[in-house]
KOLROLUM-558868 format. One record per residue (C-alpha): x, y, z. Coordinates in steps of 0.02 Angstrom, whole numbers, plus 50000, padded with zeros to 5 digits. Layout:
BEGIN
XYZ...
END
This chain:
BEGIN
518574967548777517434956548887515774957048749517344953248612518034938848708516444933248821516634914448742518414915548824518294922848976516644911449037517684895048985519214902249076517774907649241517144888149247518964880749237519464890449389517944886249489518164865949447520044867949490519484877449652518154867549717519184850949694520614859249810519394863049927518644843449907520444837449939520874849350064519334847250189519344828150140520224816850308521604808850233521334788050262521984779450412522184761050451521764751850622522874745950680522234737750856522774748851016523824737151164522344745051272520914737951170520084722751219520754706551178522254715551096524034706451115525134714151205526494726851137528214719951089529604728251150531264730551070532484728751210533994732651114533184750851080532494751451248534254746451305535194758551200533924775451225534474791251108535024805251216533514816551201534564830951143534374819550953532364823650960531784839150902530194845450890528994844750762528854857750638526994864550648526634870650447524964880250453523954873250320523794887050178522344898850188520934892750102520834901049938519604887549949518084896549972516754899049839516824917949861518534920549862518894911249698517674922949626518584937949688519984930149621519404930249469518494944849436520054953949504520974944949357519644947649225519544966849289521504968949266521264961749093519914972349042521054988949132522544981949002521424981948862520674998148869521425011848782521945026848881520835040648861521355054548744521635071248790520905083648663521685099248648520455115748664520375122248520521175141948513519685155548503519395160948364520275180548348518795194448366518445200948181519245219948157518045233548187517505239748039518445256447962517255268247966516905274847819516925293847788515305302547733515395312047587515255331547603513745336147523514265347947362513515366747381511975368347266512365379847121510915395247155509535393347040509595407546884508555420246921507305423046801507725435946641506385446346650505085447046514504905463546410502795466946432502065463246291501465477046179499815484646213498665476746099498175491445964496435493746007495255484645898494405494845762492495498245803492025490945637490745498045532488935503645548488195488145468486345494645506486625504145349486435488445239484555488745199483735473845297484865472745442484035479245597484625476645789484385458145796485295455045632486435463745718486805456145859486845439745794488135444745652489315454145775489345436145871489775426245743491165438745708490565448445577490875467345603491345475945433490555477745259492295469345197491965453845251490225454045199490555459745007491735442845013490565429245050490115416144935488665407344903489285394245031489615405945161487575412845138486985394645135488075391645295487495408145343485715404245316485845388945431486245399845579484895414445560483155403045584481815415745558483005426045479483685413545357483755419245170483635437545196485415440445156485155433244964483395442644945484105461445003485725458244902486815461645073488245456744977488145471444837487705482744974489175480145062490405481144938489765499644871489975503945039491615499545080492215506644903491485523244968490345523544836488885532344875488185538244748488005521944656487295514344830485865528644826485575525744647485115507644659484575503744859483955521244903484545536245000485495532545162
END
């Protein structure tokens, strides 16, 4: 209120201090008095008397004594007209301020519900595994024919042998049924050896033998 009104209240603050301090000028100031020359002073004439009044004297009972009026107390000091008026500028500023406002606590907030707990799920039984059907054993393999007695072909000794019976070749079957690829790829794999199948005629050889021909065999390659 004060900062709003500070134009105010300072013009208002220097009006009461001129007003004050010119009662206290008139009140301390001695009010004029005219001389009037005293029957005692020197050279003064002397007093007239009034005969008639001193002739006629009021009963003293028609006297009565002087009222006494205290002069007012001095409001007239510097500091109390600033008391004065700071006491008037507080009340203003007490009028203009707004009574504080009460704010209401606010209510606490409820505690959240506990959480419903939430039931764990039975575990379903595992199904048992199938056992295993069992497997009928396999057949014994039928035991692998011991082939024929290739040394019989003329020009086919041991390591002829051996080398034909690793590449697979066991019976005079599958020897009367090669082509002239099969000796060429045949001839590839016998180094030293390669060609002698065409020059002995292994393939003629082996197919009178495995027709059980004999005598034809003995006629044209020799005797067994």
């Amino acid at each position: 209120m004060i900062e709003a009104n500070w134009l105010i209240f300072i013009v208002a603050l220097l009006v009461g201090i001129v007003v004050a301090y010119w009662l206290f000028a008139r009140a301390s100031k001695p009010a004029p008095r005219a001389h009037r020359p005293d029957v005692l002073d020197e050279g003064a004439a002397p007093a007239q008397r009034n005969q008639a009044l001193i002739d006629d004297a009021p009963p003293a009972a028609q006297f009565t004594a002087p009222v006494h009026i205290d002069p007012p107390a001095m409001a007239g000091t510097m500091a109390g007209i600033g008391e004065v008026i700071a006491v008037a500028a507080q009340q203003e500023v007490d009028a203009a301020t707004p009574p504080p406002q009460t704010i209401a606590a606010e209510p606490e907030a409820a505690p959240a519900p506990a959480p419903t707990p939430v039931p764990e799920p039975t575990p379903e039984p595992e199904a048992p595994a199938p056992e295993p059907a069992e497997v009928a054993p396999a057949p014994a393999a039928a035991p692998a024919s011991e082939g024929d007695d290739l040394r019989k072909i003329k020009g086919l000794g041991p390591k002829m042998l051996t080398l034909l019976t690793a590449l697979g070749v066991t019976r005079f079957e599958q020897i009367a049924a090669w082509t002239d690829a099969d000796l060429d790829e045949l001839d590839g794999k016998l180094g030293a050896f390669a060609g002698r199948p065409r020059r002995d005629s292994w393939v003629e050889q082996a197919r009178l033998l495995s027709g059980g021909d004999t005598g034809a065999y003995e006629e044209k390659f020799g005797k067994l």
